[in-house]
Gaussian input, Z-matrix of N, CA and C with variables (Angstrom, degrees):
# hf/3-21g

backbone

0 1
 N
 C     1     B1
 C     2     B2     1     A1
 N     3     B3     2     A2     1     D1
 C     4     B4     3     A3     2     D2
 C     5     B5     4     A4     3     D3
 N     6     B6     5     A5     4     D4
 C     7     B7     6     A6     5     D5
 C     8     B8     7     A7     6     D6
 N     9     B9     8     A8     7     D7
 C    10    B10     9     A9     8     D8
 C    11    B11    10    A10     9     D9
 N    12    B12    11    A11    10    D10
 C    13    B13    12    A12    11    D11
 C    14    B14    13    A13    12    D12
 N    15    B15    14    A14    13    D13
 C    16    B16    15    A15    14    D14
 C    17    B17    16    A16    15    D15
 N    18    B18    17    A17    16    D16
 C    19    B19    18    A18    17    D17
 C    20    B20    19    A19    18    D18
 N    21    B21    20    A20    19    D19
 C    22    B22    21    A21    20    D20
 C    23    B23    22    A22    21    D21
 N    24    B24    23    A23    22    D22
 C    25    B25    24    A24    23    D23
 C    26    B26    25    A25    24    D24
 N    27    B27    26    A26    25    D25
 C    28    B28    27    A27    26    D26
 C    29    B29    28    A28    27    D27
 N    30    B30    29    A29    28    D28
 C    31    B31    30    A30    29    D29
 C    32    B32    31    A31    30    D30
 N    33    B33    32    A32    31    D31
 C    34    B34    33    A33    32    D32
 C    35    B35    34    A34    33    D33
 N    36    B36    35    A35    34    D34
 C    37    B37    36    A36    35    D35
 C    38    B38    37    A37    36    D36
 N    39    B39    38    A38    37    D37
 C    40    B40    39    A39    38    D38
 C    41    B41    40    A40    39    D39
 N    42    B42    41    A41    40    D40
 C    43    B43    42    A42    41    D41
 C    44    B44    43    A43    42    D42
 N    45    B45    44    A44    43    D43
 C    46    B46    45    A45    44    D44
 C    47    B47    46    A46    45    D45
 N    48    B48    47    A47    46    D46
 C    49    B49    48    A48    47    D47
 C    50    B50    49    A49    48    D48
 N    51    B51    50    A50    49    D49
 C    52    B52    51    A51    50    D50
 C    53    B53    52    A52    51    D51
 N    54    B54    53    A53    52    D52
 C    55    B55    54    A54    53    D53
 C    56    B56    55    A55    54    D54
 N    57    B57    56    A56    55    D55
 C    58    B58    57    A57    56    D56
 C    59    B59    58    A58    57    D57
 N    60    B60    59    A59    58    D58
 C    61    B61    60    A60    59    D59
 C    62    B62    61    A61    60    D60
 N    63    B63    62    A62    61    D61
 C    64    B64    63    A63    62    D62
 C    65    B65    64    A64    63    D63
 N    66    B66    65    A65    64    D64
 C    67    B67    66    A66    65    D65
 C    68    B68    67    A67    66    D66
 N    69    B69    68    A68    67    D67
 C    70    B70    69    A69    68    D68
 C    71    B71    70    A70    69    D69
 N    72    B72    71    A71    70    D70
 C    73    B73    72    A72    71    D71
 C    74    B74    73    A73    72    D72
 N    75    B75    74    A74    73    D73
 C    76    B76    75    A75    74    D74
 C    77    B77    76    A76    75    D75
 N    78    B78    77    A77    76    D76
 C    79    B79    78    A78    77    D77
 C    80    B80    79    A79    78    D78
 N    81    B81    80    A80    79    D79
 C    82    B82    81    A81    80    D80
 C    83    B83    82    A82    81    D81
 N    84    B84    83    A83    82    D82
 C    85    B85    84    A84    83    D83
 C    86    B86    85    A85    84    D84
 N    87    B87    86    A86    85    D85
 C    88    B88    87    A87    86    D86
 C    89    B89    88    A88    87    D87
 N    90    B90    89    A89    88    D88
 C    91    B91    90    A90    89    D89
 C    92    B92    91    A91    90    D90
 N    93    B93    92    A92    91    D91
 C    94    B94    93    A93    92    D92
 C    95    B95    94    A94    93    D93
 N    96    B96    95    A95    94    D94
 C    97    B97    96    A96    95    D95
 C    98    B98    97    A97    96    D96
 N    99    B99    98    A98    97    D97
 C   100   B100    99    A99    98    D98
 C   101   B101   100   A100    99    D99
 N   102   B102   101   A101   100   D100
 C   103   B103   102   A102   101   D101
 C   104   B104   103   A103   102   D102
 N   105   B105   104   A104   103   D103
 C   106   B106   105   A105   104   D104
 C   107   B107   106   A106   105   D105
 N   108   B108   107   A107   106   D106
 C   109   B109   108   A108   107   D107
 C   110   B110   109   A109   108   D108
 N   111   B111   110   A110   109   D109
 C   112   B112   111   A111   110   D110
 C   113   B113   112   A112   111   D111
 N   114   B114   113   A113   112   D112
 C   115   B115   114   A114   113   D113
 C   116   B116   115   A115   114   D114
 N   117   B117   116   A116   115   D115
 C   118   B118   117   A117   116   D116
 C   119   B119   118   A118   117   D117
 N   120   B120   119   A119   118   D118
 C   121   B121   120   A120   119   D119
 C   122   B122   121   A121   120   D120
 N   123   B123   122   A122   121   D121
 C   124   B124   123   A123   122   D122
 C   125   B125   124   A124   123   D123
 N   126   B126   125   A125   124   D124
 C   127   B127   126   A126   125   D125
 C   128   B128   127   A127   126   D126
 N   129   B129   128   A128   127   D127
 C   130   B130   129   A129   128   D128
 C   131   B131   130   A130   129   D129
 N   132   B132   131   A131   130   D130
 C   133   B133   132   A132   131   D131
 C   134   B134   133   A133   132   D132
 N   135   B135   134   A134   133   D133
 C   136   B136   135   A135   134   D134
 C   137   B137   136   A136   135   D135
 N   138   B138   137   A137   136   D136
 C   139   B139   138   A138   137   D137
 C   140   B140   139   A139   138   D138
 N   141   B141   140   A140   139   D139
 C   142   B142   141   A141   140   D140
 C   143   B143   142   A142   141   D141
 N   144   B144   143   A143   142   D142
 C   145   B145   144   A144   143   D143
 C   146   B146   145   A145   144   D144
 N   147   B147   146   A146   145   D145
 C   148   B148   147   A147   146   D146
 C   149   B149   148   A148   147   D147
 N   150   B150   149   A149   148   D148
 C   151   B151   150   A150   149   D149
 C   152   B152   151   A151   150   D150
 N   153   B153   152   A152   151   D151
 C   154   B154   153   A153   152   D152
 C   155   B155   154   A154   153   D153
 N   156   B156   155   A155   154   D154
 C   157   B157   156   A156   155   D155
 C   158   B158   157   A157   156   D156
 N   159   B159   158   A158   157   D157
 C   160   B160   159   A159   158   D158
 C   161   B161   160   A160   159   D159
 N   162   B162   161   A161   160   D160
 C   163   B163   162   A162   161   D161
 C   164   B164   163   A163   162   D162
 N   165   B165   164   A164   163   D163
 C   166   B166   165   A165   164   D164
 C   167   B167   166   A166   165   D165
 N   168   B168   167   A167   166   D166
 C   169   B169   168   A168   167   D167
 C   170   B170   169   A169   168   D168
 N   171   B171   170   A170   169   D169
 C   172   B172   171   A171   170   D170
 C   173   B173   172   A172   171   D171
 N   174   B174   173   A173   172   D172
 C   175   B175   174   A174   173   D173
 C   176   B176   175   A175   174   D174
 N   177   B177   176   A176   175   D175
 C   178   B178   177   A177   176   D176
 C   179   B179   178   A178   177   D177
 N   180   B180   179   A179   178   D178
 C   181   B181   180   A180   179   D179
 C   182   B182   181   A181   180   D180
 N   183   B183   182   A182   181   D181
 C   184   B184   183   A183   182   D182
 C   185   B185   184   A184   183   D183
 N   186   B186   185   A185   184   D184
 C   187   B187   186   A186   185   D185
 C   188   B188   187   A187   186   D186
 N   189   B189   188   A188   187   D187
 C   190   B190   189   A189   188   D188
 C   191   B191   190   A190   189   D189
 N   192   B192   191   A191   190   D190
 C   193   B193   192   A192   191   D191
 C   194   B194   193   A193   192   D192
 N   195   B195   194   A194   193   D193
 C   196   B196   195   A195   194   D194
 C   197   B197   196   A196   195   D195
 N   198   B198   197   A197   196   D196
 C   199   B199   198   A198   197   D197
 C   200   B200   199   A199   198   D198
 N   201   B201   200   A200   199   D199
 C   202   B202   201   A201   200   D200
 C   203   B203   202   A202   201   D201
 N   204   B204   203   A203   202   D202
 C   205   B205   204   A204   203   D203
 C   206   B206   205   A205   204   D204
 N   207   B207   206   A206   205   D205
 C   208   B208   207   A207   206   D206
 C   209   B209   208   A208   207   D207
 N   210   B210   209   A209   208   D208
 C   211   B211   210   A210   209   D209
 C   212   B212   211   A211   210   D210
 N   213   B213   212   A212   211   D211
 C   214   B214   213   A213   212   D212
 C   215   B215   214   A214   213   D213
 N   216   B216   215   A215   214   D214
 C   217   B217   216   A216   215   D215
 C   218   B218   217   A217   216   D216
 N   219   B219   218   A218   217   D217
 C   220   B220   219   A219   218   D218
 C   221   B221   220   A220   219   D219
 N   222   B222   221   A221   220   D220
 C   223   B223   222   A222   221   D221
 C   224   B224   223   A223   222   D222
 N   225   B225   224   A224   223   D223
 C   226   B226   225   A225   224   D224
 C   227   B227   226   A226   225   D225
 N   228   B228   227   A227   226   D226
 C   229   B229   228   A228   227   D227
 C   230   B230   229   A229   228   D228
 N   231   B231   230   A230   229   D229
 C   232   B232   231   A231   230   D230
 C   233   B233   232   A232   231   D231
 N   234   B234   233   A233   232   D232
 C   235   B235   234   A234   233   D233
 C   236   B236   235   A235   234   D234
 N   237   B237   236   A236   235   D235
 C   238   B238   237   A237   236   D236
 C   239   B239   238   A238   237   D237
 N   240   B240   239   A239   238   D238
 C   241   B241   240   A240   239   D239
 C   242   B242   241   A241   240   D240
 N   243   B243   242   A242   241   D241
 C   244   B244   243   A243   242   D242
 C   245   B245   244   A244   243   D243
 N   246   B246   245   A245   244   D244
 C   247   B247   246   A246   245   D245
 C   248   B248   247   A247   246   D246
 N   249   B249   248   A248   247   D247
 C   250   B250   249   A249   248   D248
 C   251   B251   250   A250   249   D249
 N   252   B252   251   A251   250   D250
 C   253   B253   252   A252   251   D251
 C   254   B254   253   A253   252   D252
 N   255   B255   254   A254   253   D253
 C   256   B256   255   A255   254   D254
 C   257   B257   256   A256   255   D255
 N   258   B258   257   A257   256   D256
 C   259   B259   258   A258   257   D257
 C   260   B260   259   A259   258   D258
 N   261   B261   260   A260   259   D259
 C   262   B262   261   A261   260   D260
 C   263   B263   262   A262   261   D261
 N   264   B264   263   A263   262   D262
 C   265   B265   264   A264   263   D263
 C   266   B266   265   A265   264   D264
 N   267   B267   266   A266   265   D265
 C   268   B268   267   A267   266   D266
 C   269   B269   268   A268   267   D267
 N   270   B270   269   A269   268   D268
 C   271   B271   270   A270   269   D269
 C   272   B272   271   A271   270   D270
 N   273   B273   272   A272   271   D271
 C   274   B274   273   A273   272   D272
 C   275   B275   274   A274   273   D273
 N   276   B276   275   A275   274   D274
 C   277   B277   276   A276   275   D275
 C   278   B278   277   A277   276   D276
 N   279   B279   278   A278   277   D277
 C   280   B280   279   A279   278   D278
 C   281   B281   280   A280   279   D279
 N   282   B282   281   A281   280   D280
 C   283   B283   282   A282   281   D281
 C   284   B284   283   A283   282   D282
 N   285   B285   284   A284   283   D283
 C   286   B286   285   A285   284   D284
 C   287   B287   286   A286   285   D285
 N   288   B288   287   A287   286   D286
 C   289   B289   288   A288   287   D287
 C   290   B290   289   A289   288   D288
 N   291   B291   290   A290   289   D289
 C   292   B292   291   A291   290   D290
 C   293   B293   292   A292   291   D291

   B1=1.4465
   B2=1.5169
   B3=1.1896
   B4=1.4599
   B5=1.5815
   B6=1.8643
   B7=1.3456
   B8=2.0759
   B9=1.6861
   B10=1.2280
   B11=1.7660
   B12=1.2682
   B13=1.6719
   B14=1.5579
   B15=1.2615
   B16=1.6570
   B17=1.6502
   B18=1.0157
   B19=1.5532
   B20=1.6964
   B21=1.4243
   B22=1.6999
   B23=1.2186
   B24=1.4637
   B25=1.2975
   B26=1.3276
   B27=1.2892
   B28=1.7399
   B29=1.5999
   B30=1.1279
   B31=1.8568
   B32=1.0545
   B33=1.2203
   B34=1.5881
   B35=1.1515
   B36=1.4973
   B37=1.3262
   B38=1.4799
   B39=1.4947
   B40=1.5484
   B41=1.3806
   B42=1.9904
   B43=2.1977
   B44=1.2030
   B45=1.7591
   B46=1.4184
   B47=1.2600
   B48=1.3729
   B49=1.3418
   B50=1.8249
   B51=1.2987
   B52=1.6934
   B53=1.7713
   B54=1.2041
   B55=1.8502
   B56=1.5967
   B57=2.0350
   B58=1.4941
   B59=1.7309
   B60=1.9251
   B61=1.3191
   B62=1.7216
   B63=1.7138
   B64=1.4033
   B65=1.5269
   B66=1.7711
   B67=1.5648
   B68=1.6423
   B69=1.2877
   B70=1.6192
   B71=1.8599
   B72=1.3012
   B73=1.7923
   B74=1.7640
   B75=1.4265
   B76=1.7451
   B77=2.1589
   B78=1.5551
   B79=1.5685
   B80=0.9428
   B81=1.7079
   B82=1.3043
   B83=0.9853
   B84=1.9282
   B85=1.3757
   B86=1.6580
   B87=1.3013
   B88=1.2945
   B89=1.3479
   B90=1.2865
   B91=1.5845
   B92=1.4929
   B93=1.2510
   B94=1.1399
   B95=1.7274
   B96=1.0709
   B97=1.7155
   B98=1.5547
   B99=1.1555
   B100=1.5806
   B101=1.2929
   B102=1.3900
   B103=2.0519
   B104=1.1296
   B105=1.3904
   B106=1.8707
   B107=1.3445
   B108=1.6405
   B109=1.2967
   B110=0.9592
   B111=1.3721
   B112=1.5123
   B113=1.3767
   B114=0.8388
   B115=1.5481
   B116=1.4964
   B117=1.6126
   B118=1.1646
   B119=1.7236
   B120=1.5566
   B121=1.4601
   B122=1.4940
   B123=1.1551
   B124=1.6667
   B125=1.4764
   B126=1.5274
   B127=1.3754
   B128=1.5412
   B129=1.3323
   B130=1.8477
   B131=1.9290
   B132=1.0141
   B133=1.8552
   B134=0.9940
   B135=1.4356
   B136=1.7256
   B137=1.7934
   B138=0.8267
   B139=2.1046
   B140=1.4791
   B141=1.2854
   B142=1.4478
   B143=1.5470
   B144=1.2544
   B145=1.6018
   B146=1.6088
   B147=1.2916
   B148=1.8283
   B149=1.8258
   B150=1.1967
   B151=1.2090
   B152=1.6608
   B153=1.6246
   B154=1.0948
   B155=1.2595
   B156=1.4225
   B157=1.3285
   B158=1.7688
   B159=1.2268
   B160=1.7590
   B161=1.7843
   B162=1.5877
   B163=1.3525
   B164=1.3890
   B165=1.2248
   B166=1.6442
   B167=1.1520
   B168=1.5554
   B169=1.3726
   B170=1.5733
   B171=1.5951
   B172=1.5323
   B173=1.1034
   B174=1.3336
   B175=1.2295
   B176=2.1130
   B177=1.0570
   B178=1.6938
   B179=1.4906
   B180=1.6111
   B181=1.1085
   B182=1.3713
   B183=1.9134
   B184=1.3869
   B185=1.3585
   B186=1.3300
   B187=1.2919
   B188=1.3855
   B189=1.6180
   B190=1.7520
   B191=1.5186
   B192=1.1994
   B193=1.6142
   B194=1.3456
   B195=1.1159
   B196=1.7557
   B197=0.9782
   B198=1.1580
   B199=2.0263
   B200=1.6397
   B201=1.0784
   B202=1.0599
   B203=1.6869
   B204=1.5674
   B205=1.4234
   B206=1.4934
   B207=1.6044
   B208=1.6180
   B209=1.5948
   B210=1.2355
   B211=1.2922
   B212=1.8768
   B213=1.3416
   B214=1.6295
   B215=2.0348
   B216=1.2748
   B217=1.5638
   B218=1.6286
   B219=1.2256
   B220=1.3754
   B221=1.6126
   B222=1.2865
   B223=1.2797
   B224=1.4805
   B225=1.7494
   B226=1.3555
   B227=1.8527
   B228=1.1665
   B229=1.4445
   B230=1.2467
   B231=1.6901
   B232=1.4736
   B233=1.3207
   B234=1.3314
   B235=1.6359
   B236=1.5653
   B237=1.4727
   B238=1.5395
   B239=1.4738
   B240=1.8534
   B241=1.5762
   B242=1.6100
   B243=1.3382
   B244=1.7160
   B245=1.3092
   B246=1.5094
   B247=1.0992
   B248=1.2363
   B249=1.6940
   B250=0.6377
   B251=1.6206
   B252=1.2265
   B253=1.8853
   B254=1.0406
   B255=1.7601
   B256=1.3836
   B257=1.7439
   B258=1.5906
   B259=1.5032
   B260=1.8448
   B261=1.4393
   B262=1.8256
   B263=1.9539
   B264=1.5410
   B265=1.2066
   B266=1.4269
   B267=1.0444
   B268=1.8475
   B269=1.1096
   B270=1.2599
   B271=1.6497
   B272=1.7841
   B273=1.6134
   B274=1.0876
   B275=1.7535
   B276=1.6658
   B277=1.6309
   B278=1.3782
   B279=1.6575
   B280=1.5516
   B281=1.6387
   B282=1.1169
   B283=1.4390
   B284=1.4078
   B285=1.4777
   B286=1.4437
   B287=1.8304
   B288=1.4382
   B289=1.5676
   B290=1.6140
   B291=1.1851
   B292=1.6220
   B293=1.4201
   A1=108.27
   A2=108.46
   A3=110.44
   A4=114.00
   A5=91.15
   A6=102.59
   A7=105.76
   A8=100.91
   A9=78.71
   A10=84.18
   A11=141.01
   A12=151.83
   A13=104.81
   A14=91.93
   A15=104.95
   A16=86.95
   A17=121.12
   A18=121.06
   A19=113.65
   A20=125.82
   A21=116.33
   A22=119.63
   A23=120.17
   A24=107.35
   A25=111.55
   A26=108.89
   A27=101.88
   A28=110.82
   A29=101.39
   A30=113.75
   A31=107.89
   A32=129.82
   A33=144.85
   A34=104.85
   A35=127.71
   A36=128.93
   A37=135.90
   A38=94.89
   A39=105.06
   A40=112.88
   A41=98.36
   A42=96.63
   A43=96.91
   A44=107.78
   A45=103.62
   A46=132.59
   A47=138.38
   A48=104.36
   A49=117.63
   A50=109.01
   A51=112.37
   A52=112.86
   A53=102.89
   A54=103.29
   A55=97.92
   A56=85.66
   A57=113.08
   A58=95.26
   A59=95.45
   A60=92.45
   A61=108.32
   A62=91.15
   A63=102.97
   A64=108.35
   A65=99.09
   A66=106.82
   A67=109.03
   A68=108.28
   A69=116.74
   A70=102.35
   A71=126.36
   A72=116.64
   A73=99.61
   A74=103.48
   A75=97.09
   A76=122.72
   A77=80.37
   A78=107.80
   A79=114.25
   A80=116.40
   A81=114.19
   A82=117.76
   A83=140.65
   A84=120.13
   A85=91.83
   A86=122.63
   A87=121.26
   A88=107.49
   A89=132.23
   A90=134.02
   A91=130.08
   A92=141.42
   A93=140.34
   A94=109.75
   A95=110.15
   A96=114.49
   A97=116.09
   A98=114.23
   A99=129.41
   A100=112.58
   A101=112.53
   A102=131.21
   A103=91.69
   A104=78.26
   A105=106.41
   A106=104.11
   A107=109.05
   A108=111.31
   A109=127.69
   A110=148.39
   A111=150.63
   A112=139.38
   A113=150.44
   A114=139.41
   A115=77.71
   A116=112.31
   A117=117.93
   A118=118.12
   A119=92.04
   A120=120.18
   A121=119.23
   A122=116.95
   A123=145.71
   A124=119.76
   A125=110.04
   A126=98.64
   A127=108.55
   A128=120.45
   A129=102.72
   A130=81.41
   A131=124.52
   A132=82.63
   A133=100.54
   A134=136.01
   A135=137.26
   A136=86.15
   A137=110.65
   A138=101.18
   A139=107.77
   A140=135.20
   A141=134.07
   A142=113.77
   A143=122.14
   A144=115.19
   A145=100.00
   A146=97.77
   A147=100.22
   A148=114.56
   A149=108.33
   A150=118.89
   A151=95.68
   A152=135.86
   A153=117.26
   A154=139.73
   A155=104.28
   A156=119.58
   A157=132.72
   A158=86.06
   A159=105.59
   A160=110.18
   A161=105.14
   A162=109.68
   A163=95.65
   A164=118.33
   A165=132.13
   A166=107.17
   A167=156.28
   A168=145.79
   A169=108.67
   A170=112.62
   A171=118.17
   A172=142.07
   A173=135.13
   A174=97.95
   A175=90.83
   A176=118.97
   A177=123.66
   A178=92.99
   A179=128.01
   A180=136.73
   A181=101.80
   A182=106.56
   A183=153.35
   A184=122.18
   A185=116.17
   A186=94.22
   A187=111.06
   A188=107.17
   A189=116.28
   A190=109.63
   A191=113.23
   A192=112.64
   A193=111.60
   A194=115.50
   A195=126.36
   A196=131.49
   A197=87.66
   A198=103.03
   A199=95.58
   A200=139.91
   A201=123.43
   A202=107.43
   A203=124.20
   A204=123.45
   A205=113.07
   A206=131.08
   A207=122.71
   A208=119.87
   A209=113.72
   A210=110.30
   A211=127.76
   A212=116.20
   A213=114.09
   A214=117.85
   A215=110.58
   A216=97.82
   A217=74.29
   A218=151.98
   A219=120.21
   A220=113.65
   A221=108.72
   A222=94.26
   A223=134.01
   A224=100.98
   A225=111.56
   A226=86.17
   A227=118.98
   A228=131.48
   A229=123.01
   A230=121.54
   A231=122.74
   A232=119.67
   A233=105.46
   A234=105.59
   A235=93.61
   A236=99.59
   A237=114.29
   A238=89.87
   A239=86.34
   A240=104.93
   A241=99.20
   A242=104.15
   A243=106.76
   A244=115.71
   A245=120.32
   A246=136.83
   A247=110.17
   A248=117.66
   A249=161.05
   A250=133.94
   A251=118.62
   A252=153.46
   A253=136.59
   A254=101.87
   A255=111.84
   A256=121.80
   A257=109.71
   A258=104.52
   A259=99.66
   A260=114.35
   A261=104.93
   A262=83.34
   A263=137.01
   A264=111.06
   A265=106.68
   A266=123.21
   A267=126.17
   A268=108.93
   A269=121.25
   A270=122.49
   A271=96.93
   A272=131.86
   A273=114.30
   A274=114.20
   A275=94.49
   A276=109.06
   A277=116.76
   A278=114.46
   A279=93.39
   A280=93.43
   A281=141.77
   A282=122.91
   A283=108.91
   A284=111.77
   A285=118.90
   A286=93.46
   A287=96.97
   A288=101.85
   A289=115.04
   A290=128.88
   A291=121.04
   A292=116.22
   D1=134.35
   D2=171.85
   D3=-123.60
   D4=143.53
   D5=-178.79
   D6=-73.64
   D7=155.94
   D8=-173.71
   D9=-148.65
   D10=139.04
   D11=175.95
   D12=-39.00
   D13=177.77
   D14=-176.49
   D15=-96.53
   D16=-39.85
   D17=-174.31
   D18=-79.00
   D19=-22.83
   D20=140.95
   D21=-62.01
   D22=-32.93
   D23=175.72
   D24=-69.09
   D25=-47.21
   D26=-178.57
   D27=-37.33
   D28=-66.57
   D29=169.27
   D30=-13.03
   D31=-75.47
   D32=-118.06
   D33=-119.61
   D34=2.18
   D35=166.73
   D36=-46.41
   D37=-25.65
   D38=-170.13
   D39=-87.17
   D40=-2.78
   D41=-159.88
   D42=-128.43
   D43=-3.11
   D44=175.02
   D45=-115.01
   D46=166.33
   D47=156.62
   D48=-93.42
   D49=132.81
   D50=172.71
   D51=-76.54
   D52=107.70
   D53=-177.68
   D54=-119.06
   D55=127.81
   D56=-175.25
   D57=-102.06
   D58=131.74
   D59=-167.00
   D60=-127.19
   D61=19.89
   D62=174.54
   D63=-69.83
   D64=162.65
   D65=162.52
   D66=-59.33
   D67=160.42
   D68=-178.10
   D69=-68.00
   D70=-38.92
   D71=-180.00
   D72=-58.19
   D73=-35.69
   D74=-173.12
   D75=-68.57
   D76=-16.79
   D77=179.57
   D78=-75.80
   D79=-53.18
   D80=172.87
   D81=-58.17
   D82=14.49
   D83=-174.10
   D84=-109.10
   D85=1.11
   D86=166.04
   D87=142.03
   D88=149.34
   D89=165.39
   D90=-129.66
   D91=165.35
   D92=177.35
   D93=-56.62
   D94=106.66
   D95=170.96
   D96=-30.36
   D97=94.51
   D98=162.03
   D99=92.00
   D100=39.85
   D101=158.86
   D102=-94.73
   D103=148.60
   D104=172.03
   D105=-90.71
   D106=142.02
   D107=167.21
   D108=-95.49
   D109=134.22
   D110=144.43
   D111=-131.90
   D112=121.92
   D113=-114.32
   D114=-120.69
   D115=148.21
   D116=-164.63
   D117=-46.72
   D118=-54.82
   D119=-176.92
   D120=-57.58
   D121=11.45
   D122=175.64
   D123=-135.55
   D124=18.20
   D125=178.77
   D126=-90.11
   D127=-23.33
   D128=-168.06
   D129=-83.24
   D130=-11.08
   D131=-171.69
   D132=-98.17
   D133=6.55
   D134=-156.02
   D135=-123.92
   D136=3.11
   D137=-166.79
   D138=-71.09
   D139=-17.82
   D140=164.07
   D141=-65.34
   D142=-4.20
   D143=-178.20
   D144=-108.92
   D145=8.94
   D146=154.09
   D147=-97.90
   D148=152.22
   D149=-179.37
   D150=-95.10
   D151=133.10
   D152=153.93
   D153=-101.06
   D154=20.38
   D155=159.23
   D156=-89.38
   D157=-5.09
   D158=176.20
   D159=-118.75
   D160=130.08
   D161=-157.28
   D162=-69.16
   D163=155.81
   D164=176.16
   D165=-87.22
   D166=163.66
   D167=116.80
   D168=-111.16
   D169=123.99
   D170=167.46
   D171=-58.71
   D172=142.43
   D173=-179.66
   D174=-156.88
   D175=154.66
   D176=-175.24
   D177=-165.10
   D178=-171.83
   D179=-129.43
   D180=-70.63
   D181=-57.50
   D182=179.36
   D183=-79.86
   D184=-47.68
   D185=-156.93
   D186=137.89
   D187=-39.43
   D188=-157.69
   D189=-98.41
   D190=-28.65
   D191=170.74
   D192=-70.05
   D193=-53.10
   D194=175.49
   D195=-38.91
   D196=-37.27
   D197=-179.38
   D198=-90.16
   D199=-38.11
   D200=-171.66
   D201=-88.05
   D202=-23.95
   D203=159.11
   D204=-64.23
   D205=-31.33
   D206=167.71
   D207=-71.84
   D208=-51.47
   D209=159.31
   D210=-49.39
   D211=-35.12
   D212=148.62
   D213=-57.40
   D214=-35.65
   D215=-166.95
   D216=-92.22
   D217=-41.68
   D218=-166.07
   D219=-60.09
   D220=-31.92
   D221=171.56
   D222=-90.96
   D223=26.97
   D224=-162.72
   D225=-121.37
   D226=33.83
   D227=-161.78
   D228=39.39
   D229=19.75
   D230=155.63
   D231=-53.27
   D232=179.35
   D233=165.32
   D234=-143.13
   D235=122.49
   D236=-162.44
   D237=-142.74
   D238=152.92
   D239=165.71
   D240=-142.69
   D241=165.84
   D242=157.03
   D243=-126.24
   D244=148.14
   D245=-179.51
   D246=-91.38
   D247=111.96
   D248=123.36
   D249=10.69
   D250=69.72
   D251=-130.07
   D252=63.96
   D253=16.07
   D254=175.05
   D255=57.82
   D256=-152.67
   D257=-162.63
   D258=-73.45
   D259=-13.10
   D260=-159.42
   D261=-89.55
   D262=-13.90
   D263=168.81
   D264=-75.53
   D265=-35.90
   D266=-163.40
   D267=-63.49
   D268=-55.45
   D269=-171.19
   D270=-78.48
   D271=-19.68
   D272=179.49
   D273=-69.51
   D274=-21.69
   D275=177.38
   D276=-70.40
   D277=-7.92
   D278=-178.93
   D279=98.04
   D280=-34.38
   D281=-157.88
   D282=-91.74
   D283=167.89
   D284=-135.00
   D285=-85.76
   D286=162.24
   D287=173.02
   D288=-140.79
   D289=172.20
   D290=171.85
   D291=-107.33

């Protein structure tokens, strides 16, 4: 799994999919425009509404769920990364949320 910036992610939005793996109260405080949500604790029964031909990037509050939800789809033959301070670097960057 590789760590990857709030500013690759910005990049890479268009080739990847962005998966939000916060609880839904943490969601409601806003998310990256057009990630999928799924709260960690719903990822093996929700894992068909991933494509595994399109790279994933993780992403949760920190940093620490993400990485441990990309390292699960990498070994679920995804190709995943997490971004790297999660939602408190992104919104510290200025970049947009819903």
């Amino acid at each position: 799994m590789a760590e990857i910036s709030v500013t690759e992610t910005a990049q890479r939005r268009d080739i990847a999919r962005i998966l939000d793996v916060r609880e839904d109260f943490e969601v409601s405080e806003g998310m990256i425009p057009g990630a999928l949500h799924i709260p960690m604790d719903q990822l093996q029964e929700r894992l068909s509404e991933l494509d595994p031909a399109v790279p994933v990037i993780a992403v949760c509050r920190s940093g620490n769920r993400s990485a441990r939800v990309a390292d699960a789809l990498n070994g679920a033959g995804f190709s995943a990364d997490t971004m790297t301070g999660g939602m408190i670097a992104w919104t510290r960057a200025g970049l947009p949320t819903t």
